[in-house]
ZADO-1210 file (C-alpha; in nm, 4 decimals, padded with zeros to 6 digits):
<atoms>
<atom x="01.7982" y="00.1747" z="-00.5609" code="UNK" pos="1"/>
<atom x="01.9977" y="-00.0568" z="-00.7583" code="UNK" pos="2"/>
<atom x="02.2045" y="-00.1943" z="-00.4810" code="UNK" pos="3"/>
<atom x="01.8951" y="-00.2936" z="-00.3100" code="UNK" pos="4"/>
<atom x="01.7605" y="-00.4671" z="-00.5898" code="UNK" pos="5"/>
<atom x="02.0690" y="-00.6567" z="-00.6472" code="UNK" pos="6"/>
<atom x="02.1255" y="-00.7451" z="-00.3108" code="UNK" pos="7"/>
<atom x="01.7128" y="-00.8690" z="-00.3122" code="UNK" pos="8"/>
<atom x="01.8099" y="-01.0789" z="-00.5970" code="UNK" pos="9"/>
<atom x="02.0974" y="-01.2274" z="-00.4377" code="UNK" pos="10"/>
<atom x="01.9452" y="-01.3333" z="-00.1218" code="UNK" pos="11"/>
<atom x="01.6623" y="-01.4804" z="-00.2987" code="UNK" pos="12"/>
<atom x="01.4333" y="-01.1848" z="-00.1714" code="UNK" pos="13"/>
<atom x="01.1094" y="-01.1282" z="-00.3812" code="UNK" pos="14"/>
<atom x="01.0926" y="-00.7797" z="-00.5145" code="UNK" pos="15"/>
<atom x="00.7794" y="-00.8545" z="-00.7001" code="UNK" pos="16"/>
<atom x="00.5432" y="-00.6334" z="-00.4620" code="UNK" pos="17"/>
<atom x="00.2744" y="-00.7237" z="-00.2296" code="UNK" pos="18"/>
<atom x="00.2409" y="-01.1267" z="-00.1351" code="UNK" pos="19"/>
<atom x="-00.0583" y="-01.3403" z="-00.2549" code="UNK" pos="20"/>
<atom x="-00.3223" y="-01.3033" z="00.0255" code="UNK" pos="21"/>
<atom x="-00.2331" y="-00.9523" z="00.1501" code="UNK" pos="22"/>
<atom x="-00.4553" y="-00.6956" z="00.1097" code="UNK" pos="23"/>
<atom x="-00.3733" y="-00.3686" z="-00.1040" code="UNK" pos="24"/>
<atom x="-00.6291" y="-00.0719" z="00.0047" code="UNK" pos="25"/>
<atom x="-00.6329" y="00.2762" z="-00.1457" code="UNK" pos="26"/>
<atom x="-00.4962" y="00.5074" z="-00.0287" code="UNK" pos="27"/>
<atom x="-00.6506" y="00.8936" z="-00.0167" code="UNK" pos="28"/>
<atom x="-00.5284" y="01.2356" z="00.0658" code="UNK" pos="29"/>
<atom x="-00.6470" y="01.4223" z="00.3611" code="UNK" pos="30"/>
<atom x="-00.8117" y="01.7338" z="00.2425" code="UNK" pos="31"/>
<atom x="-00.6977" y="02.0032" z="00.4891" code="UNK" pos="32"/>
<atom x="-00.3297" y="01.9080" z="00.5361" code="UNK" pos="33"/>
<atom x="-00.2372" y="01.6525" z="00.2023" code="UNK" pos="34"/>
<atom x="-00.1517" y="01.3692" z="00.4113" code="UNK" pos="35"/>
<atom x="-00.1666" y="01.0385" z="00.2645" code="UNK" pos="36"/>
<atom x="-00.3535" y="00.7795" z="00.4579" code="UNK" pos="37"/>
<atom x="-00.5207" y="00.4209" z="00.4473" code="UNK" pos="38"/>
<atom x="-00.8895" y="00.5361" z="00.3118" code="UNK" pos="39"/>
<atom x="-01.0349" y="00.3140" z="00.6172" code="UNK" pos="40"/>
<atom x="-00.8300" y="00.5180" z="00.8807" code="UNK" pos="41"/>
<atom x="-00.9896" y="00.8461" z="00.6624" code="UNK" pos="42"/>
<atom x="-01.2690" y="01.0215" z="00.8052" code="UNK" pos="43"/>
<atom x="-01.5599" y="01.1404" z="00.5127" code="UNK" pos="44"/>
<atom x="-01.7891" y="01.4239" z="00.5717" code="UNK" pos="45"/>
<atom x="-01.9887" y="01.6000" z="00.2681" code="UNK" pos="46"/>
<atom x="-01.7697" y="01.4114" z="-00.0002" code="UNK" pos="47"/>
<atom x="-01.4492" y="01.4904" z="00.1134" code="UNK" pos="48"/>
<atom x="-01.1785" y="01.3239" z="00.3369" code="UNK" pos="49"/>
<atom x="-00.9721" y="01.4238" z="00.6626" code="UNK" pos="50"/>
<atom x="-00.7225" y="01.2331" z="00.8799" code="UNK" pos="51"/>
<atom x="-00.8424" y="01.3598" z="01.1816" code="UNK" pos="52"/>
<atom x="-01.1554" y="01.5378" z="01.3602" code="UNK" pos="53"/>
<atom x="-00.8964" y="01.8147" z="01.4108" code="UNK" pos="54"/>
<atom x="-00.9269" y="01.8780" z="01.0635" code="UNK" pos="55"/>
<atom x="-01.2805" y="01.7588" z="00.9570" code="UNK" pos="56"/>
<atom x="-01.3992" y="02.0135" z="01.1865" code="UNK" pos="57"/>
<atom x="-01.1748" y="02.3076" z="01.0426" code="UNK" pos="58"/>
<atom x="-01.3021" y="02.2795" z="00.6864" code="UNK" pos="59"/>
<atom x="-01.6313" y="02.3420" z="00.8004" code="UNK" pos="60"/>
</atoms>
């Protein structure tokens, strides 16, 4: 991790995080299988959150 830092810092690479004007979204956890996903790719039914139909439909 340090050797990609350094070499960041060398090429005059920001390492700061996200750019002004980008959007940061929040991220949520699929509630069936863990997986982490962009909460407006997430599908909500009854207060909980899937990745796919697949799964929305096997919780219920």
């Amino acid at each position: 991790m340090v050797f990609f830092l350094k070499r960041a810092a060398r090429r005059g690479g920001d390492i700061s995080g996200p750019k002004p004007g980008k959007d940061v979204e929040d991220m949520v956890r699929c509630h069936v299988c863990g997986v982490n996903l962009p909460r407006s790719e997430a599908l909500m039914s009854r207060g909980e959150v899937y990745c796919c139909e697949e799964h929305r439909q096997k919780d219920q």
